[in-house]
C-alpha positions, 0 to 999 in steps of 0.5 A, spaced: 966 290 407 972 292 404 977 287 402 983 289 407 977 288 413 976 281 410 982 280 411 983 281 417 977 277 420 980 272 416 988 271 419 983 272 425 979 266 425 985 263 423 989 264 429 983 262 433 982 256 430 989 254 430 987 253 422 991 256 417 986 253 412 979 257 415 976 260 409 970 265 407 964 260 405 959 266 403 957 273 406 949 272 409 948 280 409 951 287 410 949 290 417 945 296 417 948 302 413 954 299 411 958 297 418 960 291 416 957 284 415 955 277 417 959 271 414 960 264 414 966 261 415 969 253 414 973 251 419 976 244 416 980 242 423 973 243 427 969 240 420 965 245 422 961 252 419 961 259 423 958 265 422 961 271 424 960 278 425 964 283 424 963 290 425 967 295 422 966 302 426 970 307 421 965 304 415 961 310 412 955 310 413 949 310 409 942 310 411 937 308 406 933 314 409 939 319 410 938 318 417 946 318 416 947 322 423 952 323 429 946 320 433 944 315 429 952 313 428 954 312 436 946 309 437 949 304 431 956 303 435 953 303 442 948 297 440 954 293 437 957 293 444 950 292 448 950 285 443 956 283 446 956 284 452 949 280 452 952 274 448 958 274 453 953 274 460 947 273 459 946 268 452 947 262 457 941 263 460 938 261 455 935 255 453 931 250 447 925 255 448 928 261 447 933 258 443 939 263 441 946 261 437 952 259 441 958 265 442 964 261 442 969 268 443 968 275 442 973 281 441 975 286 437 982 287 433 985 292 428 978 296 429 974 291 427 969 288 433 967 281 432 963 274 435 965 268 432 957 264 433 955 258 432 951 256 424 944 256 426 943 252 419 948 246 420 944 246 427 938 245 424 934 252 424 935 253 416 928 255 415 927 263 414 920 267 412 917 273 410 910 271 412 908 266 417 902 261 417 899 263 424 901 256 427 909 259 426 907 266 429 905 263 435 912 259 436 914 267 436 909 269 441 912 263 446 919 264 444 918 272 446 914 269 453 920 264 455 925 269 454 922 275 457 920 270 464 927 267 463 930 274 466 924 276 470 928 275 476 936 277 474 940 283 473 941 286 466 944 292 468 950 291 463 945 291 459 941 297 455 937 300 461 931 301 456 931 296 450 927 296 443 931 300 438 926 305 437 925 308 444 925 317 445 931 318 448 935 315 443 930 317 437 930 325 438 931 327 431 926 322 429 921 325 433 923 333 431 921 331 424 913 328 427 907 332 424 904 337 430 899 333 433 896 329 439 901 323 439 907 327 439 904 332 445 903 325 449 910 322 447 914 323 453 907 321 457 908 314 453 915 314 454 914 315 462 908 310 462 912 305 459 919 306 462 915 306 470 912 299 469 914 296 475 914 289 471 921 290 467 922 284 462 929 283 458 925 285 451 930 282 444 928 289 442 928 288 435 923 281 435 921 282 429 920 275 423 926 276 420 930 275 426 927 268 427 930 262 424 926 256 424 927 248 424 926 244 417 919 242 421 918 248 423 916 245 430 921 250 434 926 257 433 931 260 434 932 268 434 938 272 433 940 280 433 941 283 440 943 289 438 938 292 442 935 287 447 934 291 454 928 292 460 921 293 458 916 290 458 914 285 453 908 288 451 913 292 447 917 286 443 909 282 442 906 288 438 912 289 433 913 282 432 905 283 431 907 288 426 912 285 423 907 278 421 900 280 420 897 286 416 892 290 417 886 284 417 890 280 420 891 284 427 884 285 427 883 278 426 888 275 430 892 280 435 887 279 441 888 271 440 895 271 439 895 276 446 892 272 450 897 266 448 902 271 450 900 271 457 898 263 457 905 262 455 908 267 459 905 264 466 907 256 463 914 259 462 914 262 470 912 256 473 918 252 468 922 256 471 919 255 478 920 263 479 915 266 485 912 272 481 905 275 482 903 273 474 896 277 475 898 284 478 903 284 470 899 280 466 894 286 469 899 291 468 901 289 461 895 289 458 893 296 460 899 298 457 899 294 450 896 300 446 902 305 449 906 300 447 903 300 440 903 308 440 910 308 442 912 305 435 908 309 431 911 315 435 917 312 432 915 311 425 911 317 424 918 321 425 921 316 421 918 314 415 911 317 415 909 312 409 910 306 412 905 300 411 905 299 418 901 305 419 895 302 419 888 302 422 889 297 426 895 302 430 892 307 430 885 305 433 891 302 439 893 308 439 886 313 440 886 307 445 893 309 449 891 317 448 884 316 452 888 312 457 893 317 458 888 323 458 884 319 464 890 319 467 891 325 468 884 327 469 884 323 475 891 325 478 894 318 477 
């Protein structure tokens, strides 16, 4: 982030704090393609850390694969505000098993927009990983079934109407650039199947291991970066996160297992929150749309970096699962 941009989130946090002595403690990371960053920020008179982050729509994008377009820029500043509107209206919702930073203000100023959050780190969640030991993915496997139980019965329409940040209306240059073939002639299908589910979660939309901040003792989580959380069903955000923890062997050995926690977890967390919802007609749902939902990110990925590891058997043999469902489906005329 440019140093006049600095500036100014730092006279701002200075006047929000009514402390003339706020100061920059470290950038954590730049945001995606150079829109500005994450940063964490002394306040003496509170004796307290903040993180911010601040985004700078004017910024120039560079996107490390040349996906640098207009679509991709208004995706980016529509999704900076989707993550607000969610702190401000339904991050409350939220509790210790589906634990996400505290908002303290959102806004914008002189270009910038901003949310002042709470430091995850001086919380407790100090813990960060590239690869996780079973035991921690299964924390992420309950985080997403308490989240996604947690809004089965509200209203999000302020909200993305269709969360994940890779879903067809807002990929179509991705989808110009697939190879001719089965997936990309059946991927409005998916879409459609995916999207008409009658059992819609609030999906994180980005749930993947480096958005989880665990505790020192590893015993509980939190997640972060909502830019893309809207409806869906869960089955989307449990095989990216799957994706993101396990490779090829690992998701044969383990993905069915760690599926049916899922559910076990998600009817553990329906019956916390007292809600009356008929568990066996989702959990029935979900599961047949499981490999859609893994064909849905592999149109996506295919369009958009065809090399990537992801690509592997285990996705494919989710999508030949998916193609086959789909094809007996309009066999039968459902």
């Amino acid at each position: 982030m440019s140093q006049h941009y600095q500036v100014v989130i730092l006279e701002l946090l200075q006047h929000y704090f009514s402390d003339k002595k706020v100061s920059k403690v470290e950038a954590i990371q730049s945001l995606w393609s150079g829109y500005g960053e994450i940063a964490r920020y002394w306040v003496p008179s509170k004796k307290s850390s903040y993180v911010v982050k601040a985004v700078n729509p004017n910024a120039g994008s560079q996107h490390p694969r040349g996906w640098n377009t207009s679509i991709s820029h208004q995706r980016k500043m529509n999704s900076y505000q989707n993550e607000q509107l969610f702190y401000q209206h339904y991050s409350p919702m939220t509790n210790a098993l589906c634990r996400v930073p505290i908002c303290y203000a959102v806004g914008k100023s002189n270009q910038v927009s901003w949310l002042i959050m709470e430091d995850l780190d001086q919380s407790g969640f100090i813990n960060r990983c590239d690869h996780a030991p079973l035991s921690m993915i299964k924390l992420g496997i309950r985080w997403l079934a308490y989240f996604h139980a947690r809004f089965l019965e509200h209203q999000t329409t302020k909200l993305w109407p269709i969360g994940t940040y890779w879903h067809l209306k807002t990929r179509p240059d991705e989808f110009q650039k697939m190879s001719k073939g089965e997936l990309k002639n059946a991927a409005f299908d998916i879409d459609k199947a995916l999207n008409a589910a009658s059992h819609q979660a609030l999906l994180h939309g980005d749930a993947k291991l480096a958005n989880l901040c665990f505790t020192t003792d590893n015993d509980n989580l939190a997640a972060v970066d909502f830019q893309y959380v809207g409806k869906g069903i869960g089955m989307k955000d449990v095989a990216y996160f799957l994706g993101s923890c396990l490779d090829e062997r690992g998701l044969f050995e383990h993905a069915e297992d760690l599926l049916n926690q899922y559910f076990g977890f998600l009817l553990e967390a329906i019956n916390y929150y007292q809600i009356s919802y008929d568990f066996d007609s989702l959990e029935k749902q979900w599961r047949t749309l499981y490999p859609l939902a893994w064909a849905d990110f592999n149109r996506f990925l295919s369009g958009w970096a065809v090399e990537h590891y992801k690509l592997n058997d285990y996705m494919k043999l989710q999508t030949e699962l998916a193609l086959h469902y789909l094809s007996n489906q309009h066999k039968t005329g459902s």
